[in-house]
C-alpha positions in Angstrom: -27.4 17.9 108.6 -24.9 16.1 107.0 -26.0 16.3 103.7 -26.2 19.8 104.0 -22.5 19.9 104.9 -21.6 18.1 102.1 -23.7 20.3 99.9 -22.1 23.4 100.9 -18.5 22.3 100.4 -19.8 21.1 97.2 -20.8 25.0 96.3 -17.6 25.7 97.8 -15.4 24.0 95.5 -17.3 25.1 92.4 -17.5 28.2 93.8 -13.2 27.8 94.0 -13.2 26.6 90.2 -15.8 29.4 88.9 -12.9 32.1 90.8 -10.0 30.2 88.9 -11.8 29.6 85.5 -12.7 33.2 85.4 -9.1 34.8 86.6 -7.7 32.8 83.5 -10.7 33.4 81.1 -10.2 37.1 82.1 -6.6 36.9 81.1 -7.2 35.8 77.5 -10.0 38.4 77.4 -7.6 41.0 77.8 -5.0 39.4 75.7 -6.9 37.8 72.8 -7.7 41.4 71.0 -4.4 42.5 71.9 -2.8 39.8 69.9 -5.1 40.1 67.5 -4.3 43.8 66.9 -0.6 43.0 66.8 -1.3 41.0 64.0 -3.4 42.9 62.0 -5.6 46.5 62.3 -7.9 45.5 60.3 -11.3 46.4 62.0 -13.0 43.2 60.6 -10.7 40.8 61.1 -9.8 42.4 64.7 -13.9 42.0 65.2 -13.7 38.3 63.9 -12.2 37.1 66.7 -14.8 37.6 69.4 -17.2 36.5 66.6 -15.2 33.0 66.0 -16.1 32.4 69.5 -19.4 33.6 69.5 -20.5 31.7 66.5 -20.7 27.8 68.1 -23.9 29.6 70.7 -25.8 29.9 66.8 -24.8 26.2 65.4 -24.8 24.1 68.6 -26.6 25.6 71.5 -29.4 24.0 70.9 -28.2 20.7 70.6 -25.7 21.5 73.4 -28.9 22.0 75.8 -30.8 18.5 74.8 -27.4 16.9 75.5 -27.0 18.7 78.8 -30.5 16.9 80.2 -29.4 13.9 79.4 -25.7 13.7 80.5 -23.9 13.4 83.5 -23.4 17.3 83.9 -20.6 17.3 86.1 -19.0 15.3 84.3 -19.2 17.1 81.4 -18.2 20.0 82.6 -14.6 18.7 83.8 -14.2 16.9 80.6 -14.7 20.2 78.3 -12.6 21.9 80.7 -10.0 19.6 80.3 -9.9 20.0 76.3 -9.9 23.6 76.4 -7.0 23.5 78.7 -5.1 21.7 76.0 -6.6 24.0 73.2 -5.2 27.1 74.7 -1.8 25.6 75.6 -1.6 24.5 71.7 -2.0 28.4 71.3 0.5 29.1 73.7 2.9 27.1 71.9 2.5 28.5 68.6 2.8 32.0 70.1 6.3 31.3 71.5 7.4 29.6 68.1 6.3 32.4 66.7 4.1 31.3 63.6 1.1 32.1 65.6 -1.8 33.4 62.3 -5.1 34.8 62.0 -6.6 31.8 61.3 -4.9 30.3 64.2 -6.6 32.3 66.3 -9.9 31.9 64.9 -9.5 28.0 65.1 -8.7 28.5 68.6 -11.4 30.9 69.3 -14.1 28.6 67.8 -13.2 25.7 69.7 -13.3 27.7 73.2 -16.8 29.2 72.3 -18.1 25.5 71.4 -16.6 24.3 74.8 -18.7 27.2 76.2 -22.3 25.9 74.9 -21.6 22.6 76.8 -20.3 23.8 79.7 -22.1 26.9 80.4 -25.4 25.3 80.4 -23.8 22.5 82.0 -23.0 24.3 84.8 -26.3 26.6 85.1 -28.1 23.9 84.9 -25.8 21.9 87.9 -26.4 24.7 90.6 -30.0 23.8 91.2 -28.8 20.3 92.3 -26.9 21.3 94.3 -27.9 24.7 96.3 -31.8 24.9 97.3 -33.9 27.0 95.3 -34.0 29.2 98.4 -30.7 30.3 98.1 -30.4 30.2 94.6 -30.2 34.0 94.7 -27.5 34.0 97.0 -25.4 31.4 95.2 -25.9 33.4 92.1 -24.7 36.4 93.5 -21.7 35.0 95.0 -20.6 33.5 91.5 -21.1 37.0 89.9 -19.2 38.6 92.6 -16.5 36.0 91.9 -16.7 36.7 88.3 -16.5 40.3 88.8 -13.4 40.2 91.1 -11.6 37.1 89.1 -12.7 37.6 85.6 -12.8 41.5 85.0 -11.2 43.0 87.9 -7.9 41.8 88.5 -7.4 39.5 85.3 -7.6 42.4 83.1 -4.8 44.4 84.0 -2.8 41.0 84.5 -3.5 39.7 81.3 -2.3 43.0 79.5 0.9 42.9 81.8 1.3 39.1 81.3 1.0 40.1 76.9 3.3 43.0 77.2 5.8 40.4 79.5 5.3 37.8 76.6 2.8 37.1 74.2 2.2 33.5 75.0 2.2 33.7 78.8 -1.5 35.4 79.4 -2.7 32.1 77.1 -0.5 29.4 79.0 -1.9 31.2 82.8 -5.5 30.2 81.3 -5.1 26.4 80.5 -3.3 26.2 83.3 -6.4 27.4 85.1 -8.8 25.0 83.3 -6.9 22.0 84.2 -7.3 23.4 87.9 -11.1 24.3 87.5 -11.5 20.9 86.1 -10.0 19.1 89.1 -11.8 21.2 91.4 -15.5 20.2 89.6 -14.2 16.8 89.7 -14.2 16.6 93.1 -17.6 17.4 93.7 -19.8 14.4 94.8 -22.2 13.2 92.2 -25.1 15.6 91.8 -28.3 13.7 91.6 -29.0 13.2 87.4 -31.5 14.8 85.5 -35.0 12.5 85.2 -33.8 11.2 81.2 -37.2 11.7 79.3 -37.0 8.8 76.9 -36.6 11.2 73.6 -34.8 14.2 74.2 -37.0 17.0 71.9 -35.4 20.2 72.0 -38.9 21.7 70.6 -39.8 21.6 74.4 -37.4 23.7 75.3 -38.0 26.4 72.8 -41.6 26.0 73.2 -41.4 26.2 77.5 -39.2 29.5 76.7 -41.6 31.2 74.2 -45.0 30.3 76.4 -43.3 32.2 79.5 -43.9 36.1 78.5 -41.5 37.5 81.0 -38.6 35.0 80.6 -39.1 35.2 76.5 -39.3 39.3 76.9 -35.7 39.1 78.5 -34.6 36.7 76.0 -35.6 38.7 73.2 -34.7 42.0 74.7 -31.1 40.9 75.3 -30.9 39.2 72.2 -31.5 41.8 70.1 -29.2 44.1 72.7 -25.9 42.2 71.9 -26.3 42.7 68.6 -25.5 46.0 69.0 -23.5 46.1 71.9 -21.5 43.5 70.6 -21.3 45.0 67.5 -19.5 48.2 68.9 -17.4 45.9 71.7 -15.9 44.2 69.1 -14.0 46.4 68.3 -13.6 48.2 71.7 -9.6 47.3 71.2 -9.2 49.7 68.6 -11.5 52.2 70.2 -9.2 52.5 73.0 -6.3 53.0 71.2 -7.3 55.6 68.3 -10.6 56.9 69.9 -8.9 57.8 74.0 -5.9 57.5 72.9 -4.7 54.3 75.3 -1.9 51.9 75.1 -1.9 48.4 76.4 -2.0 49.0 79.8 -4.4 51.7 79.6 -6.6 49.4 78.0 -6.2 46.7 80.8 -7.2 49.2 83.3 -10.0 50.7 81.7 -11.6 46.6 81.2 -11.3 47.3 84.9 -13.8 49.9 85.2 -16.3 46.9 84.2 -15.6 45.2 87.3 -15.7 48.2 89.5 -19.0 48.5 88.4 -19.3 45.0 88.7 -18.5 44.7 92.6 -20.9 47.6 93.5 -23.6 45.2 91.1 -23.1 42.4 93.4 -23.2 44.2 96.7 -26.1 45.8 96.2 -27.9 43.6 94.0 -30.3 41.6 96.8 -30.5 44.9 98.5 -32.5 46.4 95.8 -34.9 43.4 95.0 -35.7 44.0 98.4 -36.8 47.7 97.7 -38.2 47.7 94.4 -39.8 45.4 92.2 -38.0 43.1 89.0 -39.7 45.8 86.2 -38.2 48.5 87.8 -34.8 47.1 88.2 -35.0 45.6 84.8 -36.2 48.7 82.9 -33.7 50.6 84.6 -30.9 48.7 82.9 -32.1 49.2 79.8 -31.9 53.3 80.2 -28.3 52.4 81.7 -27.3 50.5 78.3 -29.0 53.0 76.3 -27.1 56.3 77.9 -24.0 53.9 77.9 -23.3 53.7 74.3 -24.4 57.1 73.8 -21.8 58.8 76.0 -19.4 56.2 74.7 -20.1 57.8 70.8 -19.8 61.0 72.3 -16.5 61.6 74.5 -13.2 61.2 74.2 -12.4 61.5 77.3 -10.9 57.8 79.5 -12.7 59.3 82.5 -15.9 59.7 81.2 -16.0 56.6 79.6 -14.7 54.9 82.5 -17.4 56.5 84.6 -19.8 55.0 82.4 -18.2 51.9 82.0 -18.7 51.7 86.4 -22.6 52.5 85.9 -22.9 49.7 82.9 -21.0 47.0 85.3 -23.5 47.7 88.2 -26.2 47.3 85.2 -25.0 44.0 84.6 -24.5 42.9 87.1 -28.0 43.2 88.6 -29.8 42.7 85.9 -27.6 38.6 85.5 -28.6 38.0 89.4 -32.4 38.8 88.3 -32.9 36.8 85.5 -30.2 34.0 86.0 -32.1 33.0 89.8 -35.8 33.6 88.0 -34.8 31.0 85.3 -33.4 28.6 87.4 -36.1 28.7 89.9 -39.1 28.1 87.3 -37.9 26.3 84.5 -38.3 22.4 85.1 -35.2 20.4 85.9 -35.7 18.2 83.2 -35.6 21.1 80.9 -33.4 23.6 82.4 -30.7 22.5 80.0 -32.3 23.1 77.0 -34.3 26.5 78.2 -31.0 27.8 79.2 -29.6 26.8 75.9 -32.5 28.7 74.2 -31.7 31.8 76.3 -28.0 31.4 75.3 -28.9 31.3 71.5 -30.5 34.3 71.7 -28.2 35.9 73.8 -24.8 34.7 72.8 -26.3 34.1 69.2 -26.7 38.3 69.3 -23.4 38.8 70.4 -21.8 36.6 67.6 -23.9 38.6 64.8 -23.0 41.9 66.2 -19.3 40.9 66.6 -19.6 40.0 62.8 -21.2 43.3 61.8 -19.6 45.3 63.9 -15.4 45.4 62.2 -17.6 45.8 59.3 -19.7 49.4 60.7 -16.2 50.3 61.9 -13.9 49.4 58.9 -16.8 51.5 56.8 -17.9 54.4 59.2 -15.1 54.8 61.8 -14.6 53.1 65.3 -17.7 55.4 67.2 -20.0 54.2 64.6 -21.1 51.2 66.3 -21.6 53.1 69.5 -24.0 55.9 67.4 -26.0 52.6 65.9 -26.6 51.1 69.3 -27.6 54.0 71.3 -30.4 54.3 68.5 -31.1 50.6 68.7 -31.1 50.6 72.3 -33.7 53.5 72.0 -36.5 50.8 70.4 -35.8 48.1 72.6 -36.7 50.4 75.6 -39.8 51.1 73.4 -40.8 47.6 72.9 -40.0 46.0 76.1 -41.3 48.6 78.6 -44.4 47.1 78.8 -43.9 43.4 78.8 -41.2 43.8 81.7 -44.3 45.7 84.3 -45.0 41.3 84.9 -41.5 40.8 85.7 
């Protein structure tokens, strides 16, 4: 009884640190391509930002994941938090003294994203120890929830107020959360250690991934997804302003529309695992994205793409709760670190490359090309996934 006590505060005060971490990271998410775009409108090096962050998931999530099975994760996690703390206050800094650059951006933005391969998987691969696998679901969902509310609800119209205030503030409220998120994970007692195999071979973890069809289907299939989405959220910024028309603010509160979508994803997510199978919920998502980015090419109208927006969040939401409880309740402790780092490459790794591509489609094409080139994309990946997903 007591144990289970002491577990659930445990939840509880990662639970407090996922809320904080996720208010500040959705601060800088709003900010970052709004600085950006003040210092340049240069659709590729506007796009280059996201993709300095999204690059470290393609050089180091592999070895990220081997080092995650054979660390102290919790650890970990607070110590990464710690130096990205002090990475974004650095940024802060230069933004007030006002020789803030493109390339200081960038530097910035890599280091954040290779703080992310560490402790990301860190902390996916943590929960298990911590919440039985029967409530996994539950503990997932929460987090999202949190997410949703923290990260893209109210931190997006914050963080654009916070920029329009003063440029460094939005950057300063998010190491100022890390440091708090670190002392939160901190406090948690000592989750019991991964079993250290006696050579790490991150082989096994690529190979566990590809043997299981359903889990490598939804690897795949999102991979190959961010590419494009990514590619035409890149450069969603500049979208806003010269596609609807949008300033600052506008652009805050439209973010918003994600989380709306978002909360109804959460509330509703356990509900309908209850009522209809994985494939259908999973396939479903897919037809979601799809119509997303077509409607998104189409209009230029804020409401309708709002609207859409508020369907994609519920997407995203469900689909995250789905696969993030399926991997954690199937894949091996021992390996859970470098499975999930697997998933990540693929998924994060497709995010990086469309974020790359995608100033490029926009510089060359306009800023609804991207949009036109994923809705095709989107088109065979429904094609080619339809039937692997009936297992799911």
């Amino acid at each position: 009884m007591r144990a289970r006590i002491s577990a659930r505060f445990d939840f509880h005060k990662l639970w407090t640190a996922s809320a904080v971490s996720n208010l500040g990271d959705g601060v800088t998410i709003a900010a970052g391509p709004l600085l950006v775009a003040q210092l340049t409108q240069n659709p590729a090096l506007v796009a280059g930002a996201p993709f300095m962050q999204q690059l470290p998931w393609l050089l180091f999530a592999l070895l990220s994941g081997a080092y995650v099975d054979r660390v102290d994760r919790r650890k970990l996690v607070v110590l990464v938090n710690v130096l990205r703390g002090l990475v974004l206050a650095i940024l802060a800094v230069t933004i007030a003294a006002d020789v803030v650059s493109i390339p200081i951006v960038y530097a910035t933005y890599f280091l954040l994203g290779l703080g992310e391969t560490f402790a990301d998987t860190a902390s996916a691969a943590l929960l298990p120890a911590i919440v039985p696998k029967e409530k996994l679901a539950s503990a997932n969902a929460k987090l999202m929830a949190t997410f949703t509310i923290s990260n893209q609800f109210a931190a997006k119209p914050l963080g654009a107020w916070l920029f329009a205030a003063a440029a460094a503030l939005p950057f300063a409220v998010d190491a100022v959360s890390f440091l708090i998120a670190a002392a939160l994970v901190a406090a948690v007692r000592k989750a019991p250690a991964p079993e250290k195999p006696r050579k790490t071979n991150i082989k096994e973890g690529v190979r566990w991934l590809m043997n299981h069809r359903v889990l490598r289907t939804l690897a795949t299939t999102m991979g190959v997804a961010n590419v494009v989405f990514c590619a035409a959220f890149a450069i969603f910024v500049l979208y806003v302003q010269q596609r609807l028309g949008l300033d600052e603010i506008g652009y805050g509160v439209l973010l918003t529309t994600f989380a709306v979508g978002g909360l109804i994803g959460t509330a509703i997510a356990a509900r309908l695992q209850t009522r209809f199978p994985a494939r259908v919920l999973l396939r479903a998502g897919l037809i979601v994205e799809t119509l997303t980015h077509l409607i998104l090419a189409v209009t230029d109208n804020w409401l309708v793409a709002g609207t859409i927006l508020v369907v994609f969040g519920v997407h995203t939401m469900v689909w995250g709760v789905i696969v993030v409880t399926m991997r954690q309740r199937v894949v091996p402790d021992s390996l859970l670190g470098r499975v999930t780092s697997v998933y990540m490459l693929l998924d994060l790794g497709g995010a990086a490359l469309g974020s790359l591509i995608g100033g490029l489609i926009a510089q060359a094409l306009g800023v609804t090309a991207p949009f036109w080139i994923a809705a095709g994309v989107m088109v065979l990946i429904c094609v080619a996934a339809w039937r692997p997903l009936r297992e799911a």
